[in-house]
HTML snippet that shows the backbone in 3Dmol.js (N, CA, C, O; Angstrom):
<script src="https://3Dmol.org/build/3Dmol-min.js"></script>
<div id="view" style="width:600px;height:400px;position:relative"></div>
<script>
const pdb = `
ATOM      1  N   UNK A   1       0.846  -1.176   0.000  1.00  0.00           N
ATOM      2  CA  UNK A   1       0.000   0.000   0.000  1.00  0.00           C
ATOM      3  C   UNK A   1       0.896   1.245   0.000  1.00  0.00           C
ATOM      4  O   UNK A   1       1.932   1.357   0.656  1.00  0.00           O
ATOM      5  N   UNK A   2       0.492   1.952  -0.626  1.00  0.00           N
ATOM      6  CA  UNK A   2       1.433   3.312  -0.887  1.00  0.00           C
ATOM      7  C   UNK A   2       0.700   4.573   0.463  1.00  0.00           C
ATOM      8  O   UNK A   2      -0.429   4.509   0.949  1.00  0.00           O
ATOM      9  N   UNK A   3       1.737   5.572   0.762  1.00  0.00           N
ATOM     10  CA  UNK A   3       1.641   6.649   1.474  1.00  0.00           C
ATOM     11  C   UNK A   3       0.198   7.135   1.152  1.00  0.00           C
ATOM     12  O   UNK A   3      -0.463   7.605   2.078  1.00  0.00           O
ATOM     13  N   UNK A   4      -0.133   7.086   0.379  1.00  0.00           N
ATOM     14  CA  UNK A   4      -1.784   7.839   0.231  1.00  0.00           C
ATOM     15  C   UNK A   4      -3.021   6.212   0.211  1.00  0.00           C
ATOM     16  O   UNK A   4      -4.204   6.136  -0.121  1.00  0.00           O
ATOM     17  N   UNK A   5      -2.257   5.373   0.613  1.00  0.00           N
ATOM     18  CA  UNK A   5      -3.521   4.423   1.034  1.00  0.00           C
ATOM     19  C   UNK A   5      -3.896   3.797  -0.017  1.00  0.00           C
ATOM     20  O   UNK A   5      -4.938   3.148   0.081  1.00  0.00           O
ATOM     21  N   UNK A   6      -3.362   3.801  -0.975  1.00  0.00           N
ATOM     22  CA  UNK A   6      -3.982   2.946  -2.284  1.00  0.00           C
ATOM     23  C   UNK A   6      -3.178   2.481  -2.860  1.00  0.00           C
ATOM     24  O   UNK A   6      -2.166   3.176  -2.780  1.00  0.00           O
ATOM     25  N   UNK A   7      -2.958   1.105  -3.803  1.00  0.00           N
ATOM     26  CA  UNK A   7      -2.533   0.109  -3.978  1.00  0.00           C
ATOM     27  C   UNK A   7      -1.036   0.358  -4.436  1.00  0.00           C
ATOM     28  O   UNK A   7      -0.951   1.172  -5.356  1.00  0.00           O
ATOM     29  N   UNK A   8       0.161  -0.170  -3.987  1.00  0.00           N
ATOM     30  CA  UNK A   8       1.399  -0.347  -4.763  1.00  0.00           C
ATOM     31  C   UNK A   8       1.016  -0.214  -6.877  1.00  0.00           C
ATOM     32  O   UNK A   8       0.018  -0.712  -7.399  1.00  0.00           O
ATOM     33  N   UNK A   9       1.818   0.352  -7.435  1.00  0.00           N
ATOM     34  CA  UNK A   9       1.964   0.492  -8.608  1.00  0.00           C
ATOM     35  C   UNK A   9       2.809  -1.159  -8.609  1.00  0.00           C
ATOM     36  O   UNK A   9       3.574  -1.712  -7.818  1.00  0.00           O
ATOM     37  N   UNK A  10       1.981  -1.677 -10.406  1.00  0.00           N
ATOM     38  CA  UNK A  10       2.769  -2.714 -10.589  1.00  0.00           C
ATOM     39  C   UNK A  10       4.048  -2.493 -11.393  1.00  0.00           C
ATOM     40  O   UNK A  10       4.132  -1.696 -12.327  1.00  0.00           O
ATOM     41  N   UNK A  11       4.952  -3.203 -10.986  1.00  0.00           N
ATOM     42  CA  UNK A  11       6.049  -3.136 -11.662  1.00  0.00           C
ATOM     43  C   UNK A  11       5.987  -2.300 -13.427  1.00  0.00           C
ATOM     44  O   UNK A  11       6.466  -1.248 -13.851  1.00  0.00           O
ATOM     45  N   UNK A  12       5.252  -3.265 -13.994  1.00  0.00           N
ATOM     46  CA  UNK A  12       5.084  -2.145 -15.563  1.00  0.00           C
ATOM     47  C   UNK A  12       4.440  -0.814 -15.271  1.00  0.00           C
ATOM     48  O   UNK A  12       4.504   0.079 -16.116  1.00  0.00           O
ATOM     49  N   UNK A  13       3.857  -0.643 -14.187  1.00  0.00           N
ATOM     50  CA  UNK A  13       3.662   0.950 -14.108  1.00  0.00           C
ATOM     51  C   UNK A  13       4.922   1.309 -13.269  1.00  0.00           C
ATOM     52  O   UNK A  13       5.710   1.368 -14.214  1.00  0.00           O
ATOM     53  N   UNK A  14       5.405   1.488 -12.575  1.00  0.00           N
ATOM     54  CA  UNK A  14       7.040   1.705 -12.302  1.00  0.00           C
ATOM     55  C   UNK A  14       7.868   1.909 -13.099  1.00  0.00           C
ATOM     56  O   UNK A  14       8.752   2.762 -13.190  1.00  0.00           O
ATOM     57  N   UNK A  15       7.466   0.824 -13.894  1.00  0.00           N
ATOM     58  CA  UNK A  15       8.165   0.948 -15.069  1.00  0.00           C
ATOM     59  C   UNK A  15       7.895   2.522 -16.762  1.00  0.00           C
ATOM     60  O   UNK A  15       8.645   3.090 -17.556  1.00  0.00           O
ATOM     61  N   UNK A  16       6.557   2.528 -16.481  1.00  0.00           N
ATOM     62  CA  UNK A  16       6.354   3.000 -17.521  1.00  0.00           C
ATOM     63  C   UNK A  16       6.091   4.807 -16.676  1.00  0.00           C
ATOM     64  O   UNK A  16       6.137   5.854 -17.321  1.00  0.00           O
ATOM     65  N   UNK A  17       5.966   4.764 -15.944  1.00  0.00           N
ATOM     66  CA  UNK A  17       5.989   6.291 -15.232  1.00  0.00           C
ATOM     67  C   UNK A  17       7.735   6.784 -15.292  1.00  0.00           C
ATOM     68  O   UNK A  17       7.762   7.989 -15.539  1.00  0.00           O
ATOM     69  N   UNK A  18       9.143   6.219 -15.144  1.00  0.00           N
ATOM     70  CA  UNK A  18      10.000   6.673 -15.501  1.00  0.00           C
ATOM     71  C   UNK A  18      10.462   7.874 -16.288  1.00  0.00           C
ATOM     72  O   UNK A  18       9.485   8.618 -16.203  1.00  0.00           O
ATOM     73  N   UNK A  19      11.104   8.318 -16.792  1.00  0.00           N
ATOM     74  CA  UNK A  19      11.635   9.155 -17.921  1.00  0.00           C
ATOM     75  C   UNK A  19      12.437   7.729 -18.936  1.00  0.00           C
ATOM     76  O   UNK A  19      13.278   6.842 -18.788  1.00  0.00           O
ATOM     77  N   UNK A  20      11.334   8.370 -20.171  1.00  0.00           N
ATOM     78  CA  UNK A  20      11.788   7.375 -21.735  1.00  0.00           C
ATOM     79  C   UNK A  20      13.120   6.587 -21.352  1.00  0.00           C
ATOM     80  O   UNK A  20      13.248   5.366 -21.262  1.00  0.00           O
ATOM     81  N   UNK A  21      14.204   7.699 -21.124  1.00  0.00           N
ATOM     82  CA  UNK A  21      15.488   7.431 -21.034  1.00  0.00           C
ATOM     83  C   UNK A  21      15.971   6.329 -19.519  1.00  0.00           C
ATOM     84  O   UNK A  21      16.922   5.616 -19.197  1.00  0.00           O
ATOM     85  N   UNK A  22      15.047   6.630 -19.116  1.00  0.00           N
ATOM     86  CA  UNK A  22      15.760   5.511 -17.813  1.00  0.00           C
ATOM     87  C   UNK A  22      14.762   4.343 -17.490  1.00  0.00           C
ATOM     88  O   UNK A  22      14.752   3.847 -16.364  1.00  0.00           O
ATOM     89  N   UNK A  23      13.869   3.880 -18.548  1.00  0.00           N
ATOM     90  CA  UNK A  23      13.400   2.988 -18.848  1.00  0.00           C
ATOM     91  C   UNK A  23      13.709   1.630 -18.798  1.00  0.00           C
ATOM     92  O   UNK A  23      12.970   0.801 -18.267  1.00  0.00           O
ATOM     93  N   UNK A  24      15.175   1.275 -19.530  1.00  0.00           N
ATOM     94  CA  UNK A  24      15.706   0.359 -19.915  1.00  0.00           C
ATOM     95  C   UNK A  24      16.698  -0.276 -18.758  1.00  0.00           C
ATOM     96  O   UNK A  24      16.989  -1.454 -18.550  1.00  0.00           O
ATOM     97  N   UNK A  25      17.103   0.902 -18.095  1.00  0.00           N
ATOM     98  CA  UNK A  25      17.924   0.773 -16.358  1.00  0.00           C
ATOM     99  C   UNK A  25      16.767   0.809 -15.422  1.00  0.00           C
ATOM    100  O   UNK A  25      17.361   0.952 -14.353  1.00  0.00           O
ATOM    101  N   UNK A  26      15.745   0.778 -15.186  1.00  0.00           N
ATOM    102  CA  UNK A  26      14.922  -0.007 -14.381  1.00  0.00           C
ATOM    103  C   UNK A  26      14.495  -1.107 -14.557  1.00  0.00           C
ATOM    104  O   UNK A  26      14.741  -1.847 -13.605  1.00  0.00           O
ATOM    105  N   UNK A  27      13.823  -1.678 -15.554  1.00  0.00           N
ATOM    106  CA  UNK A  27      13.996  -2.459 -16.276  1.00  0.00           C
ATOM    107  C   UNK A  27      14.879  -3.716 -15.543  1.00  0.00           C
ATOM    108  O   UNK A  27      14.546  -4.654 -14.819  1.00  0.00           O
ATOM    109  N   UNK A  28      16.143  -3.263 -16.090  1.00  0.00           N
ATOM    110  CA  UNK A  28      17.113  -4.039 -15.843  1.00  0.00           C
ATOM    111  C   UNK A  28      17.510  -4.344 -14.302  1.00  0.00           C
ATOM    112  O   UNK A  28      17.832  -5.253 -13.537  1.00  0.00           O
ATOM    113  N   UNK A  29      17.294  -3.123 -14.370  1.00  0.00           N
ATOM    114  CA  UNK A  29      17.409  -3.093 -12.421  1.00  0.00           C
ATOM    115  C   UNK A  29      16.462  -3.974 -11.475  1.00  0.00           C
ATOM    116  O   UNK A  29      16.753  -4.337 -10.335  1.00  0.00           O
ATOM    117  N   UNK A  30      15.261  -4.254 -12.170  1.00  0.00           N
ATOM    118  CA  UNK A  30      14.202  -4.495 -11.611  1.00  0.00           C
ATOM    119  C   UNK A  30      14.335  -6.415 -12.054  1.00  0.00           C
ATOM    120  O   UNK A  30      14.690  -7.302 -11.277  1.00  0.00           O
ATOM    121  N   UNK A  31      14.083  -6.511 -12.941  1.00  0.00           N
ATOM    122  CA  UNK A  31      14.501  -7.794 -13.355  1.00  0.00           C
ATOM    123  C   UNK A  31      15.897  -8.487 -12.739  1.00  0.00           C
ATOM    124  O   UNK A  31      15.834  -9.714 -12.667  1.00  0.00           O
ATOM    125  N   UNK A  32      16.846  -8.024 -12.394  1.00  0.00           N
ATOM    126  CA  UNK A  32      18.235  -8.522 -12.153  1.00  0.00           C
ATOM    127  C   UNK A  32      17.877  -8.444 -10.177  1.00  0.00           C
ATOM    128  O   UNK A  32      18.777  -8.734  -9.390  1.00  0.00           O
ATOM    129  N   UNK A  33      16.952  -8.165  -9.854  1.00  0.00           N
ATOM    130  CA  UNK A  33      17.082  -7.880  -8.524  1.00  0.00           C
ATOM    131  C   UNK A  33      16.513  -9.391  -7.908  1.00  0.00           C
ATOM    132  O   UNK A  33      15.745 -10.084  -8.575  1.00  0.00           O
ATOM    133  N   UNK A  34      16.958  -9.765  -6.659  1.00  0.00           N
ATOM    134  CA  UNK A  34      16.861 -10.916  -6.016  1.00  0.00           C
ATOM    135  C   UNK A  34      15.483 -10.814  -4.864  1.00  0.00           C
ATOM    136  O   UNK A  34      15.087  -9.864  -4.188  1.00  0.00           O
ATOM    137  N   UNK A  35      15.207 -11.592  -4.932  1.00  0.00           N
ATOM    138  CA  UNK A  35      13.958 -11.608  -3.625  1.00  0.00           C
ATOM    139  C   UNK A  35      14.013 -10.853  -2.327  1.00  0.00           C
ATOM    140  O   UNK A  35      13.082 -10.397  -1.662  1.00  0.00           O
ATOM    141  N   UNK A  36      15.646 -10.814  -2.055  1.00  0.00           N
ATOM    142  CA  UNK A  36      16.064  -9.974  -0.664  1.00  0.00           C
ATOM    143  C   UNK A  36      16.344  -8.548  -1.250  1.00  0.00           C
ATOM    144  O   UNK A  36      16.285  -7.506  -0.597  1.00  0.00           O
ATOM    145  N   UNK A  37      16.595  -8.634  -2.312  1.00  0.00           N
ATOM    146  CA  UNK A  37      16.797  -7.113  -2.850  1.00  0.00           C
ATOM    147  C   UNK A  37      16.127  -6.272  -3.166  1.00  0.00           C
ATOM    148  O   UNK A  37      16.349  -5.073  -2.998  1.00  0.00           O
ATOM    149  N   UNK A  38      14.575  -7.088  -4.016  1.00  0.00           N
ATOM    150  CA  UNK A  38      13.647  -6.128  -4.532  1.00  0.00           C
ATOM    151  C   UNK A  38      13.054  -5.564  -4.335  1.00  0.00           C
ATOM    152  O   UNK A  38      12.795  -4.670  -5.140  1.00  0.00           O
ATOM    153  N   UNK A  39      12.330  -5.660  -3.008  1.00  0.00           N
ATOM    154  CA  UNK A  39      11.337  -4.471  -2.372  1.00  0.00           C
ATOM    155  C   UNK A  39      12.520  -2.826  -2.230  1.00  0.00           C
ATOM    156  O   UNK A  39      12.040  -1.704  -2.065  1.00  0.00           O
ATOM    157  N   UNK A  40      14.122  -3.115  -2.350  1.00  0.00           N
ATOM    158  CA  UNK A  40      14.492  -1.885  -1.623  1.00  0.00           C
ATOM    159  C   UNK A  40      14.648  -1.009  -3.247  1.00  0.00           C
ATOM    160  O   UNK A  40      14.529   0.217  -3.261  1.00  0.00           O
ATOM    161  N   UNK A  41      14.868  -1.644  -4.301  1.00  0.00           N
ATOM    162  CA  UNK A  41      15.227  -1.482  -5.775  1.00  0.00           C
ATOM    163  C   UNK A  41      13.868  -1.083  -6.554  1.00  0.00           C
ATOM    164  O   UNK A  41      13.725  -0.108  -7.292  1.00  0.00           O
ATOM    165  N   UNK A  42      12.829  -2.133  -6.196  1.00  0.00           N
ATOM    166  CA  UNK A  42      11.339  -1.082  -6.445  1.00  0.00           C
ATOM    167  C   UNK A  42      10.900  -0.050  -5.657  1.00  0.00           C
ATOM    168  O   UNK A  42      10.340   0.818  -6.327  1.00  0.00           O
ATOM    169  N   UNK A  43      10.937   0.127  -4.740  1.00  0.00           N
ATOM    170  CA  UNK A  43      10.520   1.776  -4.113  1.00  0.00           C
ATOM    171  C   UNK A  43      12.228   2.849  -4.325  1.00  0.00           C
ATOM    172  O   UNK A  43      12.250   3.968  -3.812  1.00  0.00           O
ATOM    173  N   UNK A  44      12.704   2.652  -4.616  1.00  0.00           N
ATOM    174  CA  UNK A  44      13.658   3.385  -5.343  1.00  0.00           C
ATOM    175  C   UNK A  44      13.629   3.730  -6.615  1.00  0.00           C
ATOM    176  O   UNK A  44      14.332   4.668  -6.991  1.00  0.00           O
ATOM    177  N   UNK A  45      12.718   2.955  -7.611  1.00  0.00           N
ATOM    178  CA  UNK A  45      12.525   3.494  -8.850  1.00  0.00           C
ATOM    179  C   UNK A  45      11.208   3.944  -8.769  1.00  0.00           C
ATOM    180  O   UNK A  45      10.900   4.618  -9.753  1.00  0.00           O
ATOM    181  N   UNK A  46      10.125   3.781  -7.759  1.00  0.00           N
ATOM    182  CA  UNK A  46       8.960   4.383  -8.043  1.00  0.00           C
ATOM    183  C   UNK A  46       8.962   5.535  -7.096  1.00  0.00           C
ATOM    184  O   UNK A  46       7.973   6.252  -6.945  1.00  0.00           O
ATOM    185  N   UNK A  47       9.964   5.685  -6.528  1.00  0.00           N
ATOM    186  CA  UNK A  47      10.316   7.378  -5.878  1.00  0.00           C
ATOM    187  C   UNK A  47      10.641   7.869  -7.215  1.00  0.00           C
ATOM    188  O   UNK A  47      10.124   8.946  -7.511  1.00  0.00           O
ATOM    189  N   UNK A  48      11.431   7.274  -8.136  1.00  0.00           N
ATOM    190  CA  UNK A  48      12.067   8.148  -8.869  1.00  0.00           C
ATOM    191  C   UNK A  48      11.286   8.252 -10.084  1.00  0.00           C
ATOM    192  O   UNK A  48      11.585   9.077 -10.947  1.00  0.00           O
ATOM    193  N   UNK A  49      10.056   7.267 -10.233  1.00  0.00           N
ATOM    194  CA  UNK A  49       9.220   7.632 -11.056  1.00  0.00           C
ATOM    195  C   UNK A  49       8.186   8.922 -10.545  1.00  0.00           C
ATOM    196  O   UNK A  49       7.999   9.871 -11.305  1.00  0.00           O
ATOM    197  N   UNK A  50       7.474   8.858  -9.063  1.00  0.00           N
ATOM    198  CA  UNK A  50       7.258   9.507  -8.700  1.00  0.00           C
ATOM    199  C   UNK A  50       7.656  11.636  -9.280  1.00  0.00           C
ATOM    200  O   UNK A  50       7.029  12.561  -9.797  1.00  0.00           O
ATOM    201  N   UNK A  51       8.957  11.394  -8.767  1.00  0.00           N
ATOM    202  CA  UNK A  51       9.947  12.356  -8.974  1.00  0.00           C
ATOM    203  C   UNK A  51       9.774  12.930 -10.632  1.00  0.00           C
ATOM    204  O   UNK A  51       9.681  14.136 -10.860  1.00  0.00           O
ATOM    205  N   UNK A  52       9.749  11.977 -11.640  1.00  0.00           N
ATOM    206  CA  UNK A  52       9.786  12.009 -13.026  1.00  0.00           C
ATOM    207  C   UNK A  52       8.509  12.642 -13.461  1.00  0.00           C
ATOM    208  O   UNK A  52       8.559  13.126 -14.592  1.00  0.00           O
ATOM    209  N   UNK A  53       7.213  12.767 -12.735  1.00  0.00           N
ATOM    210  CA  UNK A  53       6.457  13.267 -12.582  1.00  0.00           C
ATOM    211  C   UNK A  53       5.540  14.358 -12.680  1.00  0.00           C
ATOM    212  O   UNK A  53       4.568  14.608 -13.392  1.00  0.00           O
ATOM    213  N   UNK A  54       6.321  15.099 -11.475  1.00  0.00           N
ATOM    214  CA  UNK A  54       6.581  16.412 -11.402  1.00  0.00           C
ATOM    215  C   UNK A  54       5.956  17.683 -12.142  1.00  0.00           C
ATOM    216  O   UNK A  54       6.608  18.293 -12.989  1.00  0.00           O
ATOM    217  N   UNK A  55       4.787  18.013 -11.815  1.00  0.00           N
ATOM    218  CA  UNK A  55       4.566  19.334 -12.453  1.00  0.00           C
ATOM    219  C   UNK A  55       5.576  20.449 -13.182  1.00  0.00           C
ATOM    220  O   UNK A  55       6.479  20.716 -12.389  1.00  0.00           O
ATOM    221  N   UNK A  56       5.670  20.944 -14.027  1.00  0.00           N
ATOM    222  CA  UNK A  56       6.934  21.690 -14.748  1.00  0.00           C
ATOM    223  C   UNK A  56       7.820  21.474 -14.964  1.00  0.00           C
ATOM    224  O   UNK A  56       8.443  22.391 -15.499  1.00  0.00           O
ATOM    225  N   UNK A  57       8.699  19.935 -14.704  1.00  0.00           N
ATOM    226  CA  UNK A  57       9.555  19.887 -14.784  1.00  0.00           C
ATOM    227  C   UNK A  57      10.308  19.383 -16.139  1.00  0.00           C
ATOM    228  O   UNK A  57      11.532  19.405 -16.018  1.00  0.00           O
ATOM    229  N   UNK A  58       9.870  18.971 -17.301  1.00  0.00           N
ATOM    230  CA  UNK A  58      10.103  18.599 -18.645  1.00  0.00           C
ATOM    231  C   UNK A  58      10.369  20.411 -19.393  1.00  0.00           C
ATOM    232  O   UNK A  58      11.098  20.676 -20.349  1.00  0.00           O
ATOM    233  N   UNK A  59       9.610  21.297 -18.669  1.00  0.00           N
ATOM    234  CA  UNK A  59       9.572  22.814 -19.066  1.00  0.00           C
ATOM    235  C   UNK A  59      10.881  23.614 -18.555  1.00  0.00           C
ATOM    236  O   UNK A  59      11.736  24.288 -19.130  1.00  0.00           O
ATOM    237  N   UNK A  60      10.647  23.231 -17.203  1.00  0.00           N
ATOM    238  CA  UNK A  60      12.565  23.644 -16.664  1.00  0.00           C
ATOM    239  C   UNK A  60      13.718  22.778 -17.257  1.00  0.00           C
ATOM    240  O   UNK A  60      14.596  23.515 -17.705  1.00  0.00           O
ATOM    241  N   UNK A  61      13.950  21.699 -17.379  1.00  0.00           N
ATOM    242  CA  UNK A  61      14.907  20.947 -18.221  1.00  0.00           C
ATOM    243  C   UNK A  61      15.243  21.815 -19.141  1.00  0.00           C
ATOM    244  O   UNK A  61      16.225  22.557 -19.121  1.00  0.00           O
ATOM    245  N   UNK A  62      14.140  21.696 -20.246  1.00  0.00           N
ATOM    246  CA  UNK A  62      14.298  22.674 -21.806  1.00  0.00           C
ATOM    247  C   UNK A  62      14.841  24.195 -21.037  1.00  0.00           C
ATOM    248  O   UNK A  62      15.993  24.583 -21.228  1.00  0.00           O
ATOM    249  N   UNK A  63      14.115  24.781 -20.384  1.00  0.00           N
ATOM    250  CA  UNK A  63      14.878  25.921 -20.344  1.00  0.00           C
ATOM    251  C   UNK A  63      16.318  25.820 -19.856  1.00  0.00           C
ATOM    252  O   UNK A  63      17.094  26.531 -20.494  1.00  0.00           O
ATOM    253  N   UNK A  64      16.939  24.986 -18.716  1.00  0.00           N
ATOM    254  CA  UNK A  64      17.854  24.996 -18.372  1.00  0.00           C
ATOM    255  C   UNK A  64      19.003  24.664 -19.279  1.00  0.00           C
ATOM    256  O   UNK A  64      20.201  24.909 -19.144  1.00  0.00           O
ATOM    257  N   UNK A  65      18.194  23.902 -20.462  1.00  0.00           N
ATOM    258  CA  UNK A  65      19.251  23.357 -22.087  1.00  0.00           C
ATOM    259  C   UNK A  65      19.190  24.519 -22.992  1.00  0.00           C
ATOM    260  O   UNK A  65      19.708  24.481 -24.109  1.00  0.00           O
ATOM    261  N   UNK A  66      18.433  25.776 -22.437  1.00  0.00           N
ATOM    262  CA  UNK A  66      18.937  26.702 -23.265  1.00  0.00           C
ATOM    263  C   UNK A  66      19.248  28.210 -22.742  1.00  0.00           C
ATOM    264  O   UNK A  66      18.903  29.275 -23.253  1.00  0.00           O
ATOM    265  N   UNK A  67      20.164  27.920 -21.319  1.00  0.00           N
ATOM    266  CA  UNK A  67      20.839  28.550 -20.876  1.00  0.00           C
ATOM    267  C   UNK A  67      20.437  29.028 -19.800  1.00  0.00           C
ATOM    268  O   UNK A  67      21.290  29.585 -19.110  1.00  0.00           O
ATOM    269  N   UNK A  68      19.111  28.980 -19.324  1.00  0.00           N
ATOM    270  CA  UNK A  68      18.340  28.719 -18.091  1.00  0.00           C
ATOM    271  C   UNK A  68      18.370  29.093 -16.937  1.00  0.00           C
ATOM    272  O   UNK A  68      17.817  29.877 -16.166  1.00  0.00           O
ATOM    273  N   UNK A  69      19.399  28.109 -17.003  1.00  0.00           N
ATOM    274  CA  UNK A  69      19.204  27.497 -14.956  1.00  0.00           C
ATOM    275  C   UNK A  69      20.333  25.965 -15.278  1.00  0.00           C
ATOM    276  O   UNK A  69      20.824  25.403 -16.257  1.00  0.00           O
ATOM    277  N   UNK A  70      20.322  25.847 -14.189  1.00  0.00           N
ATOM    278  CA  UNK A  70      21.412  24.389 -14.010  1.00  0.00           C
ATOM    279  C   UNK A  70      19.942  23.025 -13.807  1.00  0.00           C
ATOM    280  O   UNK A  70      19.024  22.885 -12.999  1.00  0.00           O
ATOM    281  N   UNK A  71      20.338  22.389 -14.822  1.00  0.00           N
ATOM    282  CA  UNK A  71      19.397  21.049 -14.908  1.00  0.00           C
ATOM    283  C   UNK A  71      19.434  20.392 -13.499  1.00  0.00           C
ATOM    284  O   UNK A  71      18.537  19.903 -12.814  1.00  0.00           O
ATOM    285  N   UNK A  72      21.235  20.598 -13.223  1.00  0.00           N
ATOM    286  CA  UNK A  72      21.409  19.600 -11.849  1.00  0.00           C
ATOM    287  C   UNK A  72      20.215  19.900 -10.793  1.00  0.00           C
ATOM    288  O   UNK A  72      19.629  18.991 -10.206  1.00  0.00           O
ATOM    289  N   UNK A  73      19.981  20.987 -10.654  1.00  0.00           N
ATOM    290  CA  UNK A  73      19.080  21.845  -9.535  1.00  0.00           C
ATOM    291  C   UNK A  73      17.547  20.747  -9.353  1.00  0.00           C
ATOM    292  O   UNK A  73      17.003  20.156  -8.421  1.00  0.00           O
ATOM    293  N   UNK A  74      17.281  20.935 -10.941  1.00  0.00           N
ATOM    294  CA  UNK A  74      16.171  20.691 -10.839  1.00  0.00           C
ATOM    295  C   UNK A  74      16.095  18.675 -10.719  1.00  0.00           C
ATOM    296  O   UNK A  74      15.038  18.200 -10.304  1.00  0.00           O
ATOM    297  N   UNK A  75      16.894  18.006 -10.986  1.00  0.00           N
ATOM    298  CA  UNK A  75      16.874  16.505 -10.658  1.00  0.00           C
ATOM    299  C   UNK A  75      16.973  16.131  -9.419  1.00  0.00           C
ATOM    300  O   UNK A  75      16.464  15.151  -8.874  1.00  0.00           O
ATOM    301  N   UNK A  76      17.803  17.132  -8.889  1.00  0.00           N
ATOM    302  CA  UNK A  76      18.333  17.385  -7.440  1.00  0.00           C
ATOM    303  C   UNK A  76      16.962  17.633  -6.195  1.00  0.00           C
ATOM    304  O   UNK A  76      17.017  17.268  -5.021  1.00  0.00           O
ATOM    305  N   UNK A  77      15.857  18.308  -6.830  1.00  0.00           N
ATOM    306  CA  UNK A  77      14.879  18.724  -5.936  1.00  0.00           C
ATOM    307  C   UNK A  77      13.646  17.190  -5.585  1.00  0.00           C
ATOM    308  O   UNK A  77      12.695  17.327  -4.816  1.00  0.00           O
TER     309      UNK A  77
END
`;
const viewer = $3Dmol.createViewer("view");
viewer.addModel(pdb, "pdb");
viewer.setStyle({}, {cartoon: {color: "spectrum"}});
viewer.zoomTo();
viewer.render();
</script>
């Protein structure tokens, strides 16, 4: 059960909430992980899907790729 009381995301949604690009390293991450490992390797990618999320943040990226702001800032938050 997740922080707001409703059901764990399944793995392909973990999967598919990501960013395009880090798709293929969860994925992998997720598949290669062991029975003692995986609960700590799935809530680490669905924080970071979570995170991927993010209201405005595909809008700050682009601006920060065109002179912006520092991208780091915003992955960082």
């Amino acid at each position: 059960m997740d922080a707001a009381g409703g059901p764990e995301p399944t793995v392909a949604e973990v999967i598919a909430m990501q960013d395009p690009g880090d798709r293929d390293a969860c994925r992998a991450d997720l598949d290669a992980a062991t029975p003692a490992t995986f609960p700590r390797i799935y809530r680490r990618w669905w924080a970071y899907g979570l995170l991927a999320q993010r209201d405005g943040r595909v809008e700050r990226y682009v601006q920060a790729h065109r002179g912006g702001g520092d991208w780091r800032e915003i992955s960082a938050a």
